[in-house]
N, CA and C atoms as an extended XYZ file, in Angstrom:
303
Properties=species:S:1:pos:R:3:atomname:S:1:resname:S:1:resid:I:1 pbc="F F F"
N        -1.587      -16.772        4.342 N   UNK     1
C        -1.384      -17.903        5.201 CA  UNK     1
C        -0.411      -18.851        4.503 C   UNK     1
N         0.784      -18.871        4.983 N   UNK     2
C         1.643      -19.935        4.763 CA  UNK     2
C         2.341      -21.169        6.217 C   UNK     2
N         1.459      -22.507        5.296 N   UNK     3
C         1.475      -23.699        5.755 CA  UNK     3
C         2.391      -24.741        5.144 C   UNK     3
N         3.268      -24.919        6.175 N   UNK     4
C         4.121      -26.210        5.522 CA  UNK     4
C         3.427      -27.935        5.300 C   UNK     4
N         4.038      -28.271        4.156 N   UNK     5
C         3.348      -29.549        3.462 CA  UNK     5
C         4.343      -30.487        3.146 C   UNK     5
N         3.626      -31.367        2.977 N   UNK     6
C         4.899      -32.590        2.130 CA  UNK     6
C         5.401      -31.680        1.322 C   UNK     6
N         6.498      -32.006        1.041 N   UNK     7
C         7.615      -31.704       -0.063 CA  UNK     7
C         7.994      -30.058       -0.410 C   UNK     7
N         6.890      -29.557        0.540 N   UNK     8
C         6.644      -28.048       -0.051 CA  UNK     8
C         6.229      -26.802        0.934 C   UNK     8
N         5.402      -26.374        0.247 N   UNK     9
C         4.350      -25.191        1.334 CA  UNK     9
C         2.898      -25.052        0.635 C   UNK     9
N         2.271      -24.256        1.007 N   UNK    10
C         0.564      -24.154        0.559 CA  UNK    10
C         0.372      -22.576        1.264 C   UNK    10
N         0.383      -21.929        0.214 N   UNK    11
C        -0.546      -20.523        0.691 CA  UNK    11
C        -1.651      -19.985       -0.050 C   UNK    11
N        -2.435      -19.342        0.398 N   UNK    12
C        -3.325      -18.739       -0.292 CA  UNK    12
C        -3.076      -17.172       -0.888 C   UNK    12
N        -3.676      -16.864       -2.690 N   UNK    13
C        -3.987      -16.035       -3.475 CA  UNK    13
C        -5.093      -15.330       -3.342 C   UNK    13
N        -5.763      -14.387       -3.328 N   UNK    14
C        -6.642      -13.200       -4.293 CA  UNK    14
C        -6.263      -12.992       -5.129 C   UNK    14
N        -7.007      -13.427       -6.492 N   UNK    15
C        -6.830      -13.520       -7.937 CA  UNK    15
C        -7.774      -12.232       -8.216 C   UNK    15
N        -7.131      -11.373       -9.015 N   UNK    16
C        -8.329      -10.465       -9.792 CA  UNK    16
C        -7.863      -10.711      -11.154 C   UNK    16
N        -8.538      -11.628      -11.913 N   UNK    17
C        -8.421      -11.554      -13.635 CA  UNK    17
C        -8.681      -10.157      -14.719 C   UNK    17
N        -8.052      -10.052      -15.485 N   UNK    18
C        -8.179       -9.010      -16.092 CA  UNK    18
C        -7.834       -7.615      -15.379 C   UNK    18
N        -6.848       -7.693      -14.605 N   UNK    19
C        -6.574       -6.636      -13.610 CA  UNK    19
C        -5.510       -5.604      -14.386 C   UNK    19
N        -5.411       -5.628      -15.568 N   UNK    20
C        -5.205       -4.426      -16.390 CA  UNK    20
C        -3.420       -4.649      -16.413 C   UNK    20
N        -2.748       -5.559      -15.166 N   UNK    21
C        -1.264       -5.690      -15.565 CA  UNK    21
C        -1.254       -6.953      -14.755 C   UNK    21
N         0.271       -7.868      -15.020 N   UNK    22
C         0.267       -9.119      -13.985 CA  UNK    22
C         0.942       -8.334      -12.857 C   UNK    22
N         0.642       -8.294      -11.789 N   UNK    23
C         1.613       -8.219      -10.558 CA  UNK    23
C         1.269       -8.815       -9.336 C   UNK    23
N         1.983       -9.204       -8.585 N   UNK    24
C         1.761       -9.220       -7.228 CA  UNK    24
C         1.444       -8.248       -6.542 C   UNK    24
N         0.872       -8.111       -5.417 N   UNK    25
C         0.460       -6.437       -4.925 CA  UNK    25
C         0.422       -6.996       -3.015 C   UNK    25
N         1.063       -7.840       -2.944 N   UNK    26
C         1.513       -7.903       -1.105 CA  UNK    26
C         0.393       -8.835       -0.568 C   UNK    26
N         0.994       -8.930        1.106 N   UNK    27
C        -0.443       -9.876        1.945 CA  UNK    27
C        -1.232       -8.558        2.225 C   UNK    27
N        -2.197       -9.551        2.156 N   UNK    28
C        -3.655       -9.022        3.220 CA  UNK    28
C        -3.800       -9.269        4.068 C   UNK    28
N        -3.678       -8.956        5.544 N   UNK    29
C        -3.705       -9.309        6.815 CA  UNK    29
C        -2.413      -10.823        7.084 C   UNK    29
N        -1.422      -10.141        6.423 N   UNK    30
C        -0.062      -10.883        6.702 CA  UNK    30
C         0.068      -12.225        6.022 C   UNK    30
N         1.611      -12.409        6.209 N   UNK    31
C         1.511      -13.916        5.313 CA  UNK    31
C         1.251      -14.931        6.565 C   UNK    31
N         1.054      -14.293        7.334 N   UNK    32
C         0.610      -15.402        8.696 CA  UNK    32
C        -0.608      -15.940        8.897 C   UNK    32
N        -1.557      -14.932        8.222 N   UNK    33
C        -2.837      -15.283        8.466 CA  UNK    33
C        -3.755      -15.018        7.268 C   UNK    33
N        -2.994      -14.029        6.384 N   UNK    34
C        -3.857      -13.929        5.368 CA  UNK    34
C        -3.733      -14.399        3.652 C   UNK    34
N        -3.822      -13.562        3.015 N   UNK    35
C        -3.488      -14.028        1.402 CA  UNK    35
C        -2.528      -13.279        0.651 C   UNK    35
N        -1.850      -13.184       -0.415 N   UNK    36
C        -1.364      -13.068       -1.395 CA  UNK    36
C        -2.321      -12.532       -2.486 C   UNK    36
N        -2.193      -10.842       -2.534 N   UNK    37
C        -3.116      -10.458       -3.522 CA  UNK    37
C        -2.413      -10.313       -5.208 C   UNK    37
N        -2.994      -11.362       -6.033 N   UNK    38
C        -2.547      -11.099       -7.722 CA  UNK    38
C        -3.049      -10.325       -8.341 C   UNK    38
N        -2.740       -9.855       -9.333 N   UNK    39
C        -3.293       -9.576      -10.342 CA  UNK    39
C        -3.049      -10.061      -11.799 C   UNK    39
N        -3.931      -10.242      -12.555 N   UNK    40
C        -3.394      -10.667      -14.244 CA  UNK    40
C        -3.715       -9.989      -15.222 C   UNK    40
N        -3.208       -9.780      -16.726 N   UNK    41
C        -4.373       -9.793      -17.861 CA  UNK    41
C        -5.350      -10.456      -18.037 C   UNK    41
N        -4.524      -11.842      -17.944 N   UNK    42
C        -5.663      -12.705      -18.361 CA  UNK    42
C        -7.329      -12.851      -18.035 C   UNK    42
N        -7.846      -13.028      -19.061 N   UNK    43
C        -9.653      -13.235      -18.574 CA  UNK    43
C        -9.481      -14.378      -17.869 C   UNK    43
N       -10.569      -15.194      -17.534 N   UNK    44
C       -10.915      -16.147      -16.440 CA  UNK    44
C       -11.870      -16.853      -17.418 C   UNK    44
N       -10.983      -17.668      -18.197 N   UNK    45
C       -12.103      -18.369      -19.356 CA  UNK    45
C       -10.787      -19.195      -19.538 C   UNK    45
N       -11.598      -20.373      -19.437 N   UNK    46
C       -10.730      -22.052      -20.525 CA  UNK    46
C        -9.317      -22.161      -19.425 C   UNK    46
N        -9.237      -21.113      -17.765 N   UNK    47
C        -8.186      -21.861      -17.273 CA  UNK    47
C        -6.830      -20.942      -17.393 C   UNK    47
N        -7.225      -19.795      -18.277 N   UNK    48
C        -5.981      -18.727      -18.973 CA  UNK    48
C        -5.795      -17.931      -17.292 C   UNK    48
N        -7.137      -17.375      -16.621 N   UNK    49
C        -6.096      -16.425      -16.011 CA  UNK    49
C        -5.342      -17.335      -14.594 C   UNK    49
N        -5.564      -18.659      -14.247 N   UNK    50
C        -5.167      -19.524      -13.311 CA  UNK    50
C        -3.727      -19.822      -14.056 C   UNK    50
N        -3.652      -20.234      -15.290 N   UNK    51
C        -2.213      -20.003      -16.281 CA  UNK    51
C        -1.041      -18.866      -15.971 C   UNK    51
N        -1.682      -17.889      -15.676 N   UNK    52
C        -0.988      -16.691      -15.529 CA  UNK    52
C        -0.703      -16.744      -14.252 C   UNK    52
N        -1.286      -16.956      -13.464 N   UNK    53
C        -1.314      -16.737      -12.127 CA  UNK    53
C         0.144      -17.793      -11.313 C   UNK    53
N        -0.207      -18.718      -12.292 N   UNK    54
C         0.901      -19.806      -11.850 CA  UNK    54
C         2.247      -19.468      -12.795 C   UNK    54
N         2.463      -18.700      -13.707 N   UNK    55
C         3.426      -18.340      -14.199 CA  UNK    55
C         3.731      -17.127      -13.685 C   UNK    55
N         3.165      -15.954      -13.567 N   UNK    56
C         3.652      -14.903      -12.350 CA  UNK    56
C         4.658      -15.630      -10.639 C   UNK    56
N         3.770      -16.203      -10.445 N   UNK    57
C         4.236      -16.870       -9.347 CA  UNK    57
C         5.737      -17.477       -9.570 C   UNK    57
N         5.647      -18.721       -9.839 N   UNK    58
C         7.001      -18.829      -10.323 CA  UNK    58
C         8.421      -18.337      -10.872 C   UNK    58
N         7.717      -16.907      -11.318 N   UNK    59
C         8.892      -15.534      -11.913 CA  UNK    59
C         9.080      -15.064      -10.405 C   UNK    59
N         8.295      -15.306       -9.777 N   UNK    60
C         8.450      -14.396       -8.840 CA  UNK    60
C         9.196      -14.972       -7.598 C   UNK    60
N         8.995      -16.504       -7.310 N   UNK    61
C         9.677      -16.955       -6.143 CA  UNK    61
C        10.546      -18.116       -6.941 C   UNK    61
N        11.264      -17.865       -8.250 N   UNK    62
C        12.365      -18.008       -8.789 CA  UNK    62
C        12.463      -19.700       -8.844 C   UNK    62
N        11.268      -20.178       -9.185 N   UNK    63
C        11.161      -21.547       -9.521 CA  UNK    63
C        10.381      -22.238      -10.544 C   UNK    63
N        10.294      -23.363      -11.220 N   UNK    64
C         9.896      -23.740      -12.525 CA  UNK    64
C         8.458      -23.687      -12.187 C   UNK    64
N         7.724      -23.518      -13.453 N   UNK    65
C         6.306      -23.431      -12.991 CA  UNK    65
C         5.831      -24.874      -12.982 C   UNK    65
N         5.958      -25.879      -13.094 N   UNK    66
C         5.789      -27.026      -13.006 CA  UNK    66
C         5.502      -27.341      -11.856 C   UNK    66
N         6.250      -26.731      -10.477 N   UNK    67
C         6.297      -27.082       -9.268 CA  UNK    67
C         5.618      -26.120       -8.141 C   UNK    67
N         4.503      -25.494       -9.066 N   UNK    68
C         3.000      -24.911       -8.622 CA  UNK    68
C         2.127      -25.547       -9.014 C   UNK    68
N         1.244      -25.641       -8.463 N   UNK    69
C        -0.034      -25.741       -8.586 CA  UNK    69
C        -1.043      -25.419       -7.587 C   UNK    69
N        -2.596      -25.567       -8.076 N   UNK    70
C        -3.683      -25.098       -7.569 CA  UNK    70
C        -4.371      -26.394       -6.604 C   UNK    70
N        -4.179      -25.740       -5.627 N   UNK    71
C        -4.857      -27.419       -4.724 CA  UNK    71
C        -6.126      -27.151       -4.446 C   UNK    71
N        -7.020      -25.731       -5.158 N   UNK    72
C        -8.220      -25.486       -4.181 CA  UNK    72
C        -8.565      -24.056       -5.274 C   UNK    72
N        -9.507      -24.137       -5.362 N   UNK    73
C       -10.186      -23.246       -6.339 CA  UNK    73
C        -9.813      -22.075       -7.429 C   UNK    73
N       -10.113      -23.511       -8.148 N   UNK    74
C        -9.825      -22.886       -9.267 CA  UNK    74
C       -10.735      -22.668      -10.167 C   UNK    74
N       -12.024      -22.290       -9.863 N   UNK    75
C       -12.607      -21.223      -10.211 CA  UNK    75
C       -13.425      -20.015       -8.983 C   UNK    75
N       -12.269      -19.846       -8.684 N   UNK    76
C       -12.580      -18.883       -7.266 CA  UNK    76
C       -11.897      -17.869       -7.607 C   UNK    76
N       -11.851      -16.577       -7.185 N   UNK    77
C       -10.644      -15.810       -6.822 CA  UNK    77
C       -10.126      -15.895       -5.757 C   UNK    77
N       -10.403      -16.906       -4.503 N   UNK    78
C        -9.509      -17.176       -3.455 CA  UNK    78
C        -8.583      -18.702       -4.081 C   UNK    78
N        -7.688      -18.643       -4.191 N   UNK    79
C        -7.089      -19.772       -4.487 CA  UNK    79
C        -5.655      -20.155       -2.936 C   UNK    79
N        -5.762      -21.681       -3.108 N   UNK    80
C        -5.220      -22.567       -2.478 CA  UNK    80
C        -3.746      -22.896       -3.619 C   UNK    80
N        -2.229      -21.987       -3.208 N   UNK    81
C        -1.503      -22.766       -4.079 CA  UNK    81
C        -0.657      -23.616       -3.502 C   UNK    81
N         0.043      -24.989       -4.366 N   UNK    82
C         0.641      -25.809       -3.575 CA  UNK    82
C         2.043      -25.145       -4.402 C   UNK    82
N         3.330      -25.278       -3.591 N   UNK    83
C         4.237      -25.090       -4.355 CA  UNK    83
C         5.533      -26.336       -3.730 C   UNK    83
N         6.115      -27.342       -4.815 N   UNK    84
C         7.153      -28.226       -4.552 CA  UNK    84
C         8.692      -27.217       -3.993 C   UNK    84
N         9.381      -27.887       -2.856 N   UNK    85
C        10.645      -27.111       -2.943 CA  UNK    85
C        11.090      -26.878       -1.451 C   UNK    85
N        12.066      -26.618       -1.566 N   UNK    86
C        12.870      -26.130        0.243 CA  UNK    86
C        11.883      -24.945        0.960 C   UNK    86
N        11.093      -25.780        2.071 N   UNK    87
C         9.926      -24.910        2.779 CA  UNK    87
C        10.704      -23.901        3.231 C   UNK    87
N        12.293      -23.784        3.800 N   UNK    88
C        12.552      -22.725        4.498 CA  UNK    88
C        12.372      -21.426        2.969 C   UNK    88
N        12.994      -21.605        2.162 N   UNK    89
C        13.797      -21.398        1.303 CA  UNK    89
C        12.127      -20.697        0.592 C   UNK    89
N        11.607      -21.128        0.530 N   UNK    90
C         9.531      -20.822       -0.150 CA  UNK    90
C         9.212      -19.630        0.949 C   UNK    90
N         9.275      -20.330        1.914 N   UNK    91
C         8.636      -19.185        2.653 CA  UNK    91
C         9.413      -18.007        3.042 C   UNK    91
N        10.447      -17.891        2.900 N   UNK    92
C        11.429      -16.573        2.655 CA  UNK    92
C        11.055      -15.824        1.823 C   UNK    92
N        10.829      -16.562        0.569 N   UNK    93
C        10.921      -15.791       -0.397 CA  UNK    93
C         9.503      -15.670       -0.644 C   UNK    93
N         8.326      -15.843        0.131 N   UNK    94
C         7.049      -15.748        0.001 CA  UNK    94
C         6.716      -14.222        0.681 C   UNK    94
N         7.850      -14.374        2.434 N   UNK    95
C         7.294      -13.307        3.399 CA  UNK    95
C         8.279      -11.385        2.456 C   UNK    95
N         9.240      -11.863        1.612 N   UNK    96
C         9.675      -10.990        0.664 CA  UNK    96
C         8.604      -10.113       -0.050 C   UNK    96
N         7.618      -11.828       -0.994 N   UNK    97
C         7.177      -10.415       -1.770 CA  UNK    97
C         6.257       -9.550       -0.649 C   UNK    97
N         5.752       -9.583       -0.441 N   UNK    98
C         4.955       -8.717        0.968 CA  UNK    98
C         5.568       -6.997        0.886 C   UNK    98
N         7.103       -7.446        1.259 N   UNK    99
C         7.873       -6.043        1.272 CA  UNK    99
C         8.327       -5.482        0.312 C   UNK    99
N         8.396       -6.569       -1.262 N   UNK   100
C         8.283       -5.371       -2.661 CA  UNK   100
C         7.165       -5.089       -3.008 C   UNK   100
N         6.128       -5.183       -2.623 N   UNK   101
C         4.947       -4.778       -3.116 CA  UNK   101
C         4.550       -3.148       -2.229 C   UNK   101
């Protein structure tokens, strides 16, 4: 689900920590309605694999990680991310990864 916001956009993650590599792995029931499935090394202790998660991200839709963040559970594996930046320009490159995965 990607929703336009002040300054930005807001979609939702499936986080699996410790998922043996970092990658993205596509939507789940579309970026229209559904989530963004991750994966990380990182464990899910002290904040590390939400770290990763927001630095994958940012490699991936080619912007500083500064201008992610978590607006909504962050200790969930459903996460809420906010990301700063040109909404057309986010969500292009959001409905992308979908089709390299």
């Amino acid at each position: 689900m990607i929703r336009t916001a002040k300054g930005g956009v807001v979609f939702r993650v499936r986080l699996t920590p410790k998922g043996g590599r970092d990658a993205l792995e596509g939507w789940s029931g579309g970026a229209a309605d559904g989530h963004l499935k991750a994966r990380v090394r990182a464990a899910p202790e002290d904040g590390e694999a939400n770290a990763a998660l927001l630095a994958l991200l940012a490699r991936a839709l080619g912007i500083s990680r500064s201008s992610l963040s978590i607006a909504g559970g962050h200790k969930s594996r459903l996460k809420t991310i906010a990301a700063i930046g040109d909404r057309n320009a986010l969500t292009s490159r959001l409905h992308a990864l979908g089709k390299q995965a």
